[in-house]
C-alpha positions as a printed Julia matrix, in Angstrom:
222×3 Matrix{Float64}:
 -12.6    18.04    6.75
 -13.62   16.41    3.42
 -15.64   12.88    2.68
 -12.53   10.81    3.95
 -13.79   12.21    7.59
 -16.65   10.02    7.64
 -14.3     6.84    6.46
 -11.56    7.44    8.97
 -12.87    8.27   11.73
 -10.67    8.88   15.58
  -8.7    12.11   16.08
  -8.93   14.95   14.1
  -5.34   14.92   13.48
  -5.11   10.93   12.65
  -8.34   12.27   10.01
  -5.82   14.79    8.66
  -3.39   12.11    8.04
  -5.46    9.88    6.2
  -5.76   12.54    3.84
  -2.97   13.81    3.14
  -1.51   10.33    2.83
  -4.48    9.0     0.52
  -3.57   12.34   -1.89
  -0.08   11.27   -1.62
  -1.1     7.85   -2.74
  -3.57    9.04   -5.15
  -0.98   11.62   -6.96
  -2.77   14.7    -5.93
   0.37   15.68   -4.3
   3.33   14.46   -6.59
   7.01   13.76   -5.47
   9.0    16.85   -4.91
   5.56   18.91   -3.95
   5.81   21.03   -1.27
   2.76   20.52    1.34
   2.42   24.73    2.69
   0.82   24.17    6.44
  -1.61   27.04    5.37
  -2.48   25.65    2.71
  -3.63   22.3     3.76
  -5.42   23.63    6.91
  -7.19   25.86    4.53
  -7.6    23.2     2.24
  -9.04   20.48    4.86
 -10.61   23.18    7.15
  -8.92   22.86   10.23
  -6.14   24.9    12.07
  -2.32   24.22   11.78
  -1.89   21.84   14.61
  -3.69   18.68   13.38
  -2.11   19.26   10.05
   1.56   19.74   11.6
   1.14   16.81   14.0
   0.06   14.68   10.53
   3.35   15.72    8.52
   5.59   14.94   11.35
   3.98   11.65   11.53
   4.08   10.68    7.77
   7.77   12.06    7.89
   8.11    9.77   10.67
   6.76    6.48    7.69
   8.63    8.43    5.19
   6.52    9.62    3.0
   6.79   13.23    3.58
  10.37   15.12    4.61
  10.48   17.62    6.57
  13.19   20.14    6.87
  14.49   22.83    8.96
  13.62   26.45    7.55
  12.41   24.36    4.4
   8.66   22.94    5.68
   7.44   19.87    4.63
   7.58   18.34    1.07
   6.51   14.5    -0.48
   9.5    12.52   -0.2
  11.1    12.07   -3.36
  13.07    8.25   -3.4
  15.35    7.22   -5.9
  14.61    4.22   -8.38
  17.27    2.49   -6.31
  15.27    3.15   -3.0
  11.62    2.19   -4.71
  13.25   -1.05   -5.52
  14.95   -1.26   -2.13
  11.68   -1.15   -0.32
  10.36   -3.35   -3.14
  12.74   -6.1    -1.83
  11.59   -5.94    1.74
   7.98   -5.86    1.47
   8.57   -9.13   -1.22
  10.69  -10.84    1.93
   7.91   -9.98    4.76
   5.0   -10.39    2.45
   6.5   -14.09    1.68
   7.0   -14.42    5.4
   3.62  -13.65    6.09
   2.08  -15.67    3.85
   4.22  -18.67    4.82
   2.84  -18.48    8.56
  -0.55  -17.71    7.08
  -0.49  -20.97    5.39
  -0.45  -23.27    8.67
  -1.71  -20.43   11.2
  -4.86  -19.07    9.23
  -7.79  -20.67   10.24
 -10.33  -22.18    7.91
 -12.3   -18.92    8.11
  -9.67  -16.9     7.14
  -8.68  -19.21    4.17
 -11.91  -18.24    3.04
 -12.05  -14.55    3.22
  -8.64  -14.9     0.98
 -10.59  -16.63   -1.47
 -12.98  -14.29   -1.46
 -10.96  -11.17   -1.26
  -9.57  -13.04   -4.79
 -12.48  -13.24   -5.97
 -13.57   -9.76   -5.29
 -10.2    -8.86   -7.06
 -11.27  -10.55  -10.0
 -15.04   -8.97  -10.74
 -12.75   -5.64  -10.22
 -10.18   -6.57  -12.68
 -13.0    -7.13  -15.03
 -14.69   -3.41  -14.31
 -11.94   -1.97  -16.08
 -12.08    0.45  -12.44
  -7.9     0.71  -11.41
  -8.62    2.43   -8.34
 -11.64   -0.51   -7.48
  -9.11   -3.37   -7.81
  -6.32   -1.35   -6.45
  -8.74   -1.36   -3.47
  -9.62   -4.6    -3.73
  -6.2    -5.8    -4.01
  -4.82   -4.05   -0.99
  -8.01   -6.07    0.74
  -6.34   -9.25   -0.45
  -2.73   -8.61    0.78
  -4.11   -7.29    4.66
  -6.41  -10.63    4.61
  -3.23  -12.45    4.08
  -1.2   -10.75    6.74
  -4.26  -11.04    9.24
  -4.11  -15.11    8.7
  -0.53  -14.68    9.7
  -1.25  -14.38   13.5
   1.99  -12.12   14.31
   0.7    -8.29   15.17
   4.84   -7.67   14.91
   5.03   -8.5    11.47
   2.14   -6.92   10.69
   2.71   -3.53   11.93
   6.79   -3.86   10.17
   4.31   -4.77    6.83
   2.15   -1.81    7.38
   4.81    0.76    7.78
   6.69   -0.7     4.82
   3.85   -1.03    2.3
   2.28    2.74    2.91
   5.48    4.15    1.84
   5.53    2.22   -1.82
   2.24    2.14   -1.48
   1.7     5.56   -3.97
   4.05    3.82   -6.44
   2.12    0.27   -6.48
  -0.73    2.4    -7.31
   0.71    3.92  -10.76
   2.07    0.06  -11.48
  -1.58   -0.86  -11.15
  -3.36    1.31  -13.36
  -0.53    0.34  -15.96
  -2.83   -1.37  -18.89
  -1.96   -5.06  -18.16
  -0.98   -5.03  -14.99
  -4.8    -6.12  -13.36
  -4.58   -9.05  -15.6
  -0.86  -10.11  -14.98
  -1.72   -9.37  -11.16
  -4.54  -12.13  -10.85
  -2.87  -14.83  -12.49
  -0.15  -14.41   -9.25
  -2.7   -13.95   -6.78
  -4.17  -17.15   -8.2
  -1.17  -19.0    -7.5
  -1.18  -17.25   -4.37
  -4.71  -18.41   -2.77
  -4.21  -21.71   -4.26
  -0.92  -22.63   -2.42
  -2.67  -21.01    0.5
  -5.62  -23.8     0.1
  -4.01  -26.12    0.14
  -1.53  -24.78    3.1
   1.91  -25.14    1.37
   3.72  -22.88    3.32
   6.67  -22.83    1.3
   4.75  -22.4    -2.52
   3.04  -19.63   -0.61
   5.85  -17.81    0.21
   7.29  -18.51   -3.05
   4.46  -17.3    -4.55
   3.75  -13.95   -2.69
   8.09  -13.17   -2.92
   7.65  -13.32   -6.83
   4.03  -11.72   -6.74
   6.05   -8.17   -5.11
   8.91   -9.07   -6.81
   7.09   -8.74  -10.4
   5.91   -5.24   -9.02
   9.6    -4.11   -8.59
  10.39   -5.65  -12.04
   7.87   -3.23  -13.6
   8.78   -0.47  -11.51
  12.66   -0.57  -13.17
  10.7    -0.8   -16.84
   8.09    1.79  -15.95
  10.64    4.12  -14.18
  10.51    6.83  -17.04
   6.54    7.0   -16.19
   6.78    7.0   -12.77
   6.38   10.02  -10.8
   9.7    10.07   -8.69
């Protein structure tokens, strides 16, 4: 297996995932690409079970599709559909941060400011892939103050499918600026436990993402 072993960790197969779906994310395998079962098992060092048990399971999220006779390629959504799933993660995230507002405790309000924070010493690196990472530490803190697992796990699913396509909107120049000046107005309506600027807040926050997805779409690798 390669360095994302050791970050992982569990089943060898749940390893193989990770992988595949962080070189998804990361655009070593683009939209369209097929994903040969030889290939990867040669490429990751490991037989063709783990790495068939991983496609069928990121078919099952939908970032790979899988067809009969065909094999396994990265899914390949329309505009349309990035905007679709755009729209839901805005409406759960917004949810989310609305129960986070009066559910969170005082510790957790805290880490959110300081998962801001941390997004902001990345936004000055000039590092995309830092604050992207930093950033996806700030959304999970916020869903974690939510107390509802259900939601959660509906967020999760959701957000690893436009996840790959959040990434490219990130390391657009601008977009690390544009992107704390929301968050900003995220935390603070978080402080201060509005519940409803929160959610107001965090809808428009996704909302801008899908925005610049429809004006970025000739860049983006559909």
């Amino acid at each position: 297996m390669t360095k994302s072993s050791a970050r992982t960790g569990g089943t060898l197969a749940k390893q193989v995932e990770s992988q595949i779906e962080q070189d998804i994310v990361e655009g070593v395998f683009l939209p369209g690409d097929r994903l040969d079962e030889e290939e990867l098992a040669a490429r990751l060092n490991t037989s063709r079970t783990p790495i068939r048990e991983a496609l069928r399971t990121l078919a099952s999220i939908g970032l790979v599709a899988v067809r009969p006779r065909s094999g396994a390629t990265v899914s390949r959504p329309t505009m349309s559909e990035v905007i679709d799933l755009f729209e839901v993660v805005a409406e759960m995230e917004a949810f989310a941060a609305r129960l986070a507002a009066t559910r969170a405790t005082d510790a957790e309000l805290r880490t959110v400011a300081e998962m801001h924070d941390a997004c902001e010493r990345e936004a000055g690196t000039g590092d995309a892939q830092r604050y992207f990472d930093a950033n996806g530490h700030f959304h999970r803190s916020i869903w974690e103050g939510a107390h509802n697992p259900m939601l959660v796990e509906q967020i999760r699913i959701v957000d690893r499918r436009v996840s790959p396509y959040r990434r490219q909107i990130t390391f657009h120049p601008g977009r690390q600026s544009s992107s704390q000046t929301e968050h900003r107005q995220i935390a603070d309506a978080l402080a201060a436990r509005d519940a409803e600027a929160a959610a107001e807040a965090m809808r428009d926050h996704v909302m801008i993402l899908s925005d610049d997805a429809l004006q970025l779409s000739r860049h983006l690798r559909l």
